[in-house]
Backbone as ProteinMPNN parsed JSONL, in Angstrom:
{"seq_chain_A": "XXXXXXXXXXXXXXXXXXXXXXXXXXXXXXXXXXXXXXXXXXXXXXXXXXXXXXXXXXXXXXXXXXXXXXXXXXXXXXXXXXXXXXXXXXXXXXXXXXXXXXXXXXXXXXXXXXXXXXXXXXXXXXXXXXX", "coords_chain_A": {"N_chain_A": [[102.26, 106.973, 126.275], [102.942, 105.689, 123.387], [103.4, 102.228, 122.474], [106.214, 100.235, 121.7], [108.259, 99.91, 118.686], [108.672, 97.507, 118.295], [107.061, 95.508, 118.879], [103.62, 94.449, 119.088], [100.384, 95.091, 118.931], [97.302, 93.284, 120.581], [95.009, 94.655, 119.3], [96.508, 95.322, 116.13], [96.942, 93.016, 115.392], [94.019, 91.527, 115.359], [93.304, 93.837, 113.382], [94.399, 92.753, 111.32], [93.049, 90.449, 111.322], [90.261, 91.307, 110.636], [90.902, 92.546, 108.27], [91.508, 90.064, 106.657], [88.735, 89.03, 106.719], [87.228, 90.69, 105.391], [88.787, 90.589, 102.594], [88.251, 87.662, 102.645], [85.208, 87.999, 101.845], [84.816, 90.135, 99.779], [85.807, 88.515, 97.883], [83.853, 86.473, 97.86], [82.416, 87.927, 96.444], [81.207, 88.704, 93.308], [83.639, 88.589, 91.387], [85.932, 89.975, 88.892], [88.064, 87.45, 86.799], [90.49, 88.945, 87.01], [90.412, 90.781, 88.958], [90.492, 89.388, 91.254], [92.713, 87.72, 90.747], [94.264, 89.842, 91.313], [93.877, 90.3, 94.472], [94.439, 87.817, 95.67], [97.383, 87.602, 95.229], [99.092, 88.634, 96.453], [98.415, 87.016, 98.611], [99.466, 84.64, 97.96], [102.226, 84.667, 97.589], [105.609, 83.488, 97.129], [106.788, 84.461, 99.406], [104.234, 85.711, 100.988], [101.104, 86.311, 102.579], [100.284, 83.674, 103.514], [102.532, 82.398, 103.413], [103.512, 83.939, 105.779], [102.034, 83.381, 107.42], [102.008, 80.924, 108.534], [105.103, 81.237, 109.48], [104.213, 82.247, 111.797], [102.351, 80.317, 112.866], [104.643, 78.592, 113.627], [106.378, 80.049, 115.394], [104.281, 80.04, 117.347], [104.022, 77.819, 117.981], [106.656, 77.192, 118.658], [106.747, 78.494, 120.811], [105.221, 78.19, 122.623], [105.649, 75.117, 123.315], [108.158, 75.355, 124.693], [106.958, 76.544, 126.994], [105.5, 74.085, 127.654], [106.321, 72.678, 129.625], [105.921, 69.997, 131.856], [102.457, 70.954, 131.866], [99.568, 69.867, 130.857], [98.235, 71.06, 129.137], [99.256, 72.996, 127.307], [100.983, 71.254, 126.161], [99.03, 70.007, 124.987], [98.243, 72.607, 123.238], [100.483, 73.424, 122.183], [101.054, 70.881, 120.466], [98.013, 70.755, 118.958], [98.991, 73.403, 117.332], [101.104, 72.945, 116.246], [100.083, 70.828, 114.348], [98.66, 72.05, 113.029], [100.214, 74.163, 111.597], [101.86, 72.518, 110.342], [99.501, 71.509, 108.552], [99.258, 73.591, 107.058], [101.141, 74.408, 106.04], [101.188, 72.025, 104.018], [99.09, 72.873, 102.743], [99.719, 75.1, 101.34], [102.44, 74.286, 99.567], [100.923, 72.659, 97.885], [99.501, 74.716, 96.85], [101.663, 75.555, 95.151], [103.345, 77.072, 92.073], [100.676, 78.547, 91.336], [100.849, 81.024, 92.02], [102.348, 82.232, 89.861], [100.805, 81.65, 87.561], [98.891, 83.205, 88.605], [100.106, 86.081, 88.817], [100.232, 86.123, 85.726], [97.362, 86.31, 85.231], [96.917, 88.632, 86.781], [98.107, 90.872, 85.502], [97.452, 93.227, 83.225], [95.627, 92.657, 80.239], [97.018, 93.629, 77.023], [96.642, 95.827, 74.226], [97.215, 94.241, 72.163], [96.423, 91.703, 73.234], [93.619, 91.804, 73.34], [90.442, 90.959, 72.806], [89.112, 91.409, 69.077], [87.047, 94.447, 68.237], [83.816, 94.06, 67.969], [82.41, 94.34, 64.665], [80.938, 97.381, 63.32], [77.499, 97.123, 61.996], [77.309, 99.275, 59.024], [75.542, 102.312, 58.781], [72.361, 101.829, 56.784], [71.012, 104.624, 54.765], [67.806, 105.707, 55.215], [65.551, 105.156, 52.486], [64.45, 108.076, 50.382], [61.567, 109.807, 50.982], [59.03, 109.848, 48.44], [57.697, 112.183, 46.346]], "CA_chain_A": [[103.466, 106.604, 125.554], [103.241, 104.311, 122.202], [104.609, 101.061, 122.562], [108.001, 99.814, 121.255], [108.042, 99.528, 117.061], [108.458, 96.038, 117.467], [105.325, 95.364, 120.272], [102.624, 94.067, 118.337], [99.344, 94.988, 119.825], [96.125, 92.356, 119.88], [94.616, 95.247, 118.251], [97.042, 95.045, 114.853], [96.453, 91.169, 115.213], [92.486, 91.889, 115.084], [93.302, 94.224, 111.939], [95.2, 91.739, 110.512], [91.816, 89.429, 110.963], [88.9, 92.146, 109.831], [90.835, 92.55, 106.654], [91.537, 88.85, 105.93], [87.775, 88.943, 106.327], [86.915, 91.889, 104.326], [89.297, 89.917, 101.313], [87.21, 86.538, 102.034], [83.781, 88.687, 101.565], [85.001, 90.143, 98.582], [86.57, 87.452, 97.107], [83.126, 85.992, 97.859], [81.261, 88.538, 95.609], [81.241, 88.382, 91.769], [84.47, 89.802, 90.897], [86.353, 89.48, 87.244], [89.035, 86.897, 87.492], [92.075, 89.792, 87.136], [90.746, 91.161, 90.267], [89.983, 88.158, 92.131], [94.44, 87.456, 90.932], [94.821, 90.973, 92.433], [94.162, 90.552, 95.224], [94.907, 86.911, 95.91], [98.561, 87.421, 94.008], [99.872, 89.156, 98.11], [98.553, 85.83, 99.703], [99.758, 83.338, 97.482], [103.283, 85.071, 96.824], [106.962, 83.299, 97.901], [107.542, 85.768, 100.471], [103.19, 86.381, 101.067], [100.53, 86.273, 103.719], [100.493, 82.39, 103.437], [104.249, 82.334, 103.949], [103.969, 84.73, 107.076], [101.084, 82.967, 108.623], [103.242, 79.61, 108.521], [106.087, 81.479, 110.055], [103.254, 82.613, 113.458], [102.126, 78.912, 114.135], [105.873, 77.561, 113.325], [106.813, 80.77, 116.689], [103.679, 79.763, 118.414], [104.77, 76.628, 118.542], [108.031, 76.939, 119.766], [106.542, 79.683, 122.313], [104.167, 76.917, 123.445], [106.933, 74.337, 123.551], [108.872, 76.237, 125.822], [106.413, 76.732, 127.833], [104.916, 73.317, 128.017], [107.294, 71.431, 130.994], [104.607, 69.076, 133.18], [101.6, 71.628, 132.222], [99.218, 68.996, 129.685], [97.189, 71.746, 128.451], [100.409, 73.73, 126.884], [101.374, 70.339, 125.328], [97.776, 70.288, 123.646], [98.096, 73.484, 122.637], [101.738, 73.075, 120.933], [100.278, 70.086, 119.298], [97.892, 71.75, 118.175], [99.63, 74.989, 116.659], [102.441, 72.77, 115.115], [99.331, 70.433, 113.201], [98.054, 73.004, 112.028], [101.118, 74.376, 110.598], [101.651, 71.29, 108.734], [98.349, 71.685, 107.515], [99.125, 75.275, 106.462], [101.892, 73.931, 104.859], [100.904, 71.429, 103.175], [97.866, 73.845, 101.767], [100.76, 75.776, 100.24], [103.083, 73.187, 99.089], [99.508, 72.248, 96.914], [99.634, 75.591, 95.544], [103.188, 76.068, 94.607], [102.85, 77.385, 91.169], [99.895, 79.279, 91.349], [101.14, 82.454, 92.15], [102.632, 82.24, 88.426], [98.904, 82.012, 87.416], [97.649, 84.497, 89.16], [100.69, 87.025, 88.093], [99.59, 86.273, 84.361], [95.806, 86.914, 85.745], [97.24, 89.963, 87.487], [98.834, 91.459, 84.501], [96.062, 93.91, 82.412], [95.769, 92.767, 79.406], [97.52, 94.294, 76.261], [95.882, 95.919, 73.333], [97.34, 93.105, 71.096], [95.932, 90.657, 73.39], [92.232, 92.081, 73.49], [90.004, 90.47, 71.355], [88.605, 92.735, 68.576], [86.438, 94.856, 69.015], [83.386, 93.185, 66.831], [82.296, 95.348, 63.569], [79.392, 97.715, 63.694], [77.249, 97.487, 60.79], [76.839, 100.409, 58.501], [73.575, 102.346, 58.579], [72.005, 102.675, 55.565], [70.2, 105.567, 54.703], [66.485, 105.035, 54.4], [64.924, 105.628, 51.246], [63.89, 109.134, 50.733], [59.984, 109.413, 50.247], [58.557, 110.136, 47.465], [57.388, 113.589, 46.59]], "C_chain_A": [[103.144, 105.45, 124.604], [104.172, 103.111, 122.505], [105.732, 101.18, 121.304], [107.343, 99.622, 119.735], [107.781, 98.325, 117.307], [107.528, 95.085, 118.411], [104.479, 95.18, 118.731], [101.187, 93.965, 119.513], [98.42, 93.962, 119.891], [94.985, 93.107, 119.348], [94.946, 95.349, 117.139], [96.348, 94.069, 114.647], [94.764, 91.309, 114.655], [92.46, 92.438, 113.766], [93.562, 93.229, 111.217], [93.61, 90.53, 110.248], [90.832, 90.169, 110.16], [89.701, 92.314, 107.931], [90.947, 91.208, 106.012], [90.284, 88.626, 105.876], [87.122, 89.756, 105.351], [87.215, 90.885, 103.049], [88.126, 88.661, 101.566], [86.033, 86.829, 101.528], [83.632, 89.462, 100.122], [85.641, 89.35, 97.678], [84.456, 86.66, 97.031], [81.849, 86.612, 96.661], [81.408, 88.386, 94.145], [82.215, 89.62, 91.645], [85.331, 89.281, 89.596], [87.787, 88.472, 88.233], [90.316, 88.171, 87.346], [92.009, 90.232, 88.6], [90.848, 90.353, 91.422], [91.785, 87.855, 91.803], [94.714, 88.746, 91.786], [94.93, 90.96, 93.741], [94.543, 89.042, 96.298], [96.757, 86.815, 95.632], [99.307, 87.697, 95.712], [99.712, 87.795, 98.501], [99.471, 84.604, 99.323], [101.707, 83.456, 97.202], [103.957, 83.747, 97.834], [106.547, 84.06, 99.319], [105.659, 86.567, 101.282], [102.616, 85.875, 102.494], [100.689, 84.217, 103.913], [101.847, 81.792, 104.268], [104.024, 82.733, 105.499], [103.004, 83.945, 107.966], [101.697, 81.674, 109.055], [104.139, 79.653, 109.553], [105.297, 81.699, 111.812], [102.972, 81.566, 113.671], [103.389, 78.536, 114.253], [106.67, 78.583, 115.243], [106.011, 80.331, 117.687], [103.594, 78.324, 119.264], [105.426, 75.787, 119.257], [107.408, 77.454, 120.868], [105.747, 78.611, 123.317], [105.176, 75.883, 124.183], [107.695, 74.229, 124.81], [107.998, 76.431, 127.033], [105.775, 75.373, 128.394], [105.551, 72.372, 129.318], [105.56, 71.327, 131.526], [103.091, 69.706, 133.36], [100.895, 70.442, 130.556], [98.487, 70.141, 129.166], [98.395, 72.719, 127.635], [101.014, 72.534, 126.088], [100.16, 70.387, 124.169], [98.298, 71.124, 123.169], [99.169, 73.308, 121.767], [101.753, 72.089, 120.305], [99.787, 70.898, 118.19], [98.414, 72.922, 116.983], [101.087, 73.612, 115.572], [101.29, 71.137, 113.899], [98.6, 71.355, 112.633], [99.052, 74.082, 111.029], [101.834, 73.499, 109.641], [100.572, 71.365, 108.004], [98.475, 72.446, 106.245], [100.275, 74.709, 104.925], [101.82, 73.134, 103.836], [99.891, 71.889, 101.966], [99.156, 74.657, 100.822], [101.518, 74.921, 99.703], [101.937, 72.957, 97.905], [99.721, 73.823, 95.794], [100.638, 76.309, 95.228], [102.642, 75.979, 92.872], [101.977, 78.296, 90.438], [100.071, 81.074, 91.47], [101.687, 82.923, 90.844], [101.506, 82.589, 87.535], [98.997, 83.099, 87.427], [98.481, 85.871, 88.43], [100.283, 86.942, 86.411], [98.101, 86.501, 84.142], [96.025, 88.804, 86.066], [97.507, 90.902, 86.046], [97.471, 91.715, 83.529], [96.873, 93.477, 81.343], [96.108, 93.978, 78.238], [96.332, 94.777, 75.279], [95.759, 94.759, 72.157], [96.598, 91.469, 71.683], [94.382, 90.736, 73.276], [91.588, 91.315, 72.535], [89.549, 91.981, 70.261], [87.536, 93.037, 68.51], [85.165, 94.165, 67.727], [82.592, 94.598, 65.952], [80.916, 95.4, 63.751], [79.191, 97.713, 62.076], [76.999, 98.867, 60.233], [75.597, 100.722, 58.462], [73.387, 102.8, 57.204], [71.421, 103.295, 55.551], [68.786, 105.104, 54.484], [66.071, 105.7, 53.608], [64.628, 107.251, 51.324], [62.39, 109.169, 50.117], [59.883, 110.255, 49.189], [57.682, 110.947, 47.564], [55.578, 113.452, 45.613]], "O_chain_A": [[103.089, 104.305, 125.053], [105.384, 103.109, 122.718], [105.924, 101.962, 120.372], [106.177, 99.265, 119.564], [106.81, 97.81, 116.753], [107.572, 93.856, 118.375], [104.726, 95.673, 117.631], [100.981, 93.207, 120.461], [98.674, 93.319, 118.872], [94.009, 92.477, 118.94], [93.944, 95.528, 116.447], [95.344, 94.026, 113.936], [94.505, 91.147, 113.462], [91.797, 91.852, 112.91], [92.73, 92.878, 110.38], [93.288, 89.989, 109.191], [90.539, 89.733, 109.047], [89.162, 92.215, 106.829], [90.525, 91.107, 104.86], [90.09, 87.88, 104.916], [86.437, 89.218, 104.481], [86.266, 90.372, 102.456], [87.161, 88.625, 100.802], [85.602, 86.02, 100.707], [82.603, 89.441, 99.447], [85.972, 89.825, 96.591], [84.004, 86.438, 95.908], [80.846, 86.062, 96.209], [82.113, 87.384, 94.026], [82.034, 90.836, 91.707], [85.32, 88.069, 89.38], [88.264, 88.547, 89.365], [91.289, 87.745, 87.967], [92.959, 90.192, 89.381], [91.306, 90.763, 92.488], [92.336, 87.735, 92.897], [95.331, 88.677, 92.848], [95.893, 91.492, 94.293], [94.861, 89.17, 97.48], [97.287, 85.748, 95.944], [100.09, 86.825, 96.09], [100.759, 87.209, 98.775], [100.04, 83.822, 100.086], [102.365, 82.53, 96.729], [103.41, 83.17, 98.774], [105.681, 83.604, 100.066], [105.671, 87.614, 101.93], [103.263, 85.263, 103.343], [101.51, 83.831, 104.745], [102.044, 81.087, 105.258], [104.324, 81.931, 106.383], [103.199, 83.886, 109.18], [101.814, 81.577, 110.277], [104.269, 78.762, 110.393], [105.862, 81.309, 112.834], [103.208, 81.312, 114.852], [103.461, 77.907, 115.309], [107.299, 77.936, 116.081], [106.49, 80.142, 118.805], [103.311, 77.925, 120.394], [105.327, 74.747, 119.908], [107.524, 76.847, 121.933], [105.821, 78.433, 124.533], [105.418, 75.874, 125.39], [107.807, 73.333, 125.648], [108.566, 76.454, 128.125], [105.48, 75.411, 129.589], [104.972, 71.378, 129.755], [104.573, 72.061, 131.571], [102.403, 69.427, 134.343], [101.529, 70.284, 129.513], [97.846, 69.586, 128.273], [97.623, 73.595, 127.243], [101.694, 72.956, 125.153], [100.234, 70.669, 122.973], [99.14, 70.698, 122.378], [98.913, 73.041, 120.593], [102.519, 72.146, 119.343], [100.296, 71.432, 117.205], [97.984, 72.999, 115.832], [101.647, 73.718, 114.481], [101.796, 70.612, 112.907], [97.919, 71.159, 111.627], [98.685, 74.637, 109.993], [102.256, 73.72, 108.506], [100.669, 71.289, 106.779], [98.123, 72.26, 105.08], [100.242, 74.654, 103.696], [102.335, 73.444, 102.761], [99.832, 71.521, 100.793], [99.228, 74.591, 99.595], [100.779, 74.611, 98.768], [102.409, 73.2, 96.795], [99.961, 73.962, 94.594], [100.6, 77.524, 95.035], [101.833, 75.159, 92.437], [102.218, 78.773, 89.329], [99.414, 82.005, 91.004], [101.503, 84.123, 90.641], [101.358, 83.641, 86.913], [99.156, 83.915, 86.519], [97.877, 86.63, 87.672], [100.004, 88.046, 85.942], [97.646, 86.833, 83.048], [95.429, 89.8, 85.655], [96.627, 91.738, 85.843], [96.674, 90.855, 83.154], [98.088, 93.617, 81.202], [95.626, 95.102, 78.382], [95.208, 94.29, 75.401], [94.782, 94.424, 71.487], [96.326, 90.478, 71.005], [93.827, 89.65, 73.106], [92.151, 91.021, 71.481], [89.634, 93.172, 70.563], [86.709, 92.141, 68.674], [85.615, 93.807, 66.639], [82.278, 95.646, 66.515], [80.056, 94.572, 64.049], [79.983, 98.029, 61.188], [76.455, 99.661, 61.0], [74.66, 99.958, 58.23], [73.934, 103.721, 56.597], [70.63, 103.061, 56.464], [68.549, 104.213, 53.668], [66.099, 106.919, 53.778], [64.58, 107.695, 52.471], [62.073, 108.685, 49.03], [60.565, 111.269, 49.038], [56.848, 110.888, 48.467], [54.851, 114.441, 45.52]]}, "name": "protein", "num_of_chains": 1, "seq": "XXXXXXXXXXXXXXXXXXXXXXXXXXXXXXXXXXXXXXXXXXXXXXXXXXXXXXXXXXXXXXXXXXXXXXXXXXXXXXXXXXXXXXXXXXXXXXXXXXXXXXXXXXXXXXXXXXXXXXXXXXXXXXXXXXX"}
């Protein structure tokens, strides 16, 4: 039987890591900057991975929280998880703006914006030899 829609396995979670590594590995390779906005433009959005990862320490937090009565290692840990979501936050807060960028990165250039294309010279004929 499939779990419940809203069950989250620690197999998703794992996906959720191999591709944020996949993106750092290609982000790491020589890629033009439009694609390098492409595929940064999801993390950096309002509403993007940035945002959502914010929202998982800001739950793991509380979940910790809740759980911490008279146990010190459950206090670490919800330390923990809620400095590092200030961190997170503060890393975004830094790049408020950017996602503006990157959408004008994102966006294929026009024909009117291209440069032109540069002029081929004419060939001239060569001489014809002499008979």
């Amino acid at each position: 039987m499939p779990p419940a829609p809203d069950v989250i396995t620690p197999d998703e979670v794992r996906e959720v890591s191999h591709t944020l590594l996949r993106l750092a590995r290609r982000l790491d390779s020589k890629i033009s900057a439009h694609e390098a906005a492409r595929l940064l433009a999801p993390i950096l959005d309002r509403h993007g991975v940035l945002d959502r990862l914010s929202l998982v320490l800001d739950a793991a937090c509380i979940s910790t929280y809740h759980h911490a009565s008279g146990n010190q290692e459950h206090r670490d840990l919800w330390q923990s998880f809620s400095q590092a979501g200030e961190a997170l936050h503060d890393h975004a807060t830094a790049l408020t703006g950017t996602d503006q960028i990157l959408a004008a990165l994102h966006t294929p250039p026009t024909p009117s914006h291209l440069p032109a294309a540069p002029a081929t010279a004419q060939r001239t004929p060569a001489p014809k030899a002499r008979q």
